[in-house]
C-alpha atoms as one frame of an Amber mdcrd trajectory, in Angstrom:
protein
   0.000   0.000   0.000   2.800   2.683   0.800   4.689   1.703  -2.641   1.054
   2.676  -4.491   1.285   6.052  -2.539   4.825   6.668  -3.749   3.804   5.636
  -7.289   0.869   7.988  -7.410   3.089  10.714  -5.790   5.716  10.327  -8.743
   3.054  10.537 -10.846   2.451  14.389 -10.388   3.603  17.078 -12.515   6.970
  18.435 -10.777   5.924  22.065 -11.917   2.713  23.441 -12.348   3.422  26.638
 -14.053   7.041  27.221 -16.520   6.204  30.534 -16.548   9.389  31.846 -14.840
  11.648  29.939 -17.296  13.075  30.365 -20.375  12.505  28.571 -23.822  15.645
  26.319 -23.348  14.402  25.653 -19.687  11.387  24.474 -20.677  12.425  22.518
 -23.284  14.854  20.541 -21.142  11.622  20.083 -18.636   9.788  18.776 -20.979
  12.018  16.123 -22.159  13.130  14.840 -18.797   9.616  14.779 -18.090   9.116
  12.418 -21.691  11.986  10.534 -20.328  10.727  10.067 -16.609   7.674   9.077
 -18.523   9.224   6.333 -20.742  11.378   5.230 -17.586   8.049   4.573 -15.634
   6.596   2.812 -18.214   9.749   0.346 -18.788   9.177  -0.535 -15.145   5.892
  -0.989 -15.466   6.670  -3.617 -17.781   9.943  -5.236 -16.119   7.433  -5.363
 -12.902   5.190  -7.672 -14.866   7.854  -9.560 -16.597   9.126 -10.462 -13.168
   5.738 -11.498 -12.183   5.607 -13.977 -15.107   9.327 -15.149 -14.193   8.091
 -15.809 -10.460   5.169 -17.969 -12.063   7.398 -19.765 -13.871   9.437 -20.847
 -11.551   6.524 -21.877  -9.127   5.024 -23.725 -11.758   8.253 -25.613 -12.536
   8.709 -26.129  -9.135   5.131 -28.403  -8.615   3.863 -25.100  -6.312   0.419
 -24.551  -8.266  -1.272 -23.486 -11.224   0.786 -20.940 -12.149  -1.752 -17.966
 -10.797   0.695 -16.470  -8.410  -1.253 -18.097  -5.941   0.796 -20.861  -4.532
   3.333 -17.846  -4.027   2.104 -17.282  -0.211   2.980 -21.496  -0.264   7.274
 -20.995  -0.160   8.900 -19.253   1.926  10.705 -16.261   1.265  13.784 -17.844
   1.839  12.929 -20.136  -0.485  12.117 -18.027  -3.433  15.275 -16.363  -2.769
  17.218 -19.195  -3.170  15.514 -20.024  -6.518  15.787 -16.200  -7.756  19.240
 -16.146  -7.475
């Protein structure tokens, strides 16, 4: 629950108004802000790719149907020792 409050926090414009900078400014703004963008989109997708992996490996490992359920089954120990 706190890592959805940061993630909605991020989410907000940094600056509400460019009006006290200049045409260079706010063209550097508005491409770190494009790349912030892209940045939290490529997580977005490495977050769910990791999800898959995790299925995987419970799957292989007999621990359910592959839902994500069986997941509160192992240990966190023991998905360490399988992630790394």
């Amino acid at each position: 629950m706190m890592m959805r409050r940061k993630e909605q926090q991020s989410q907000q414009p940094l600056f509400t108004s460019t009006a006290g900078f200049g045409t260079e400014d706010k063209a550097r703004i508005s491409e770190l802000t494009k790349q912030v963008d892209e940045n939290n989109q490529q997580i977005l997708l490495q977050k769910l790719e990791i999800k898959q992996l995790k299925d995987q490996i419970i799957k292989l490992l007999g621990g359910g149907n592959g839902d994500g359920s069986s997941m509160m089954m192992m240990s966190q120990v023991q998905m360490q020792q399988y992630m790394t």
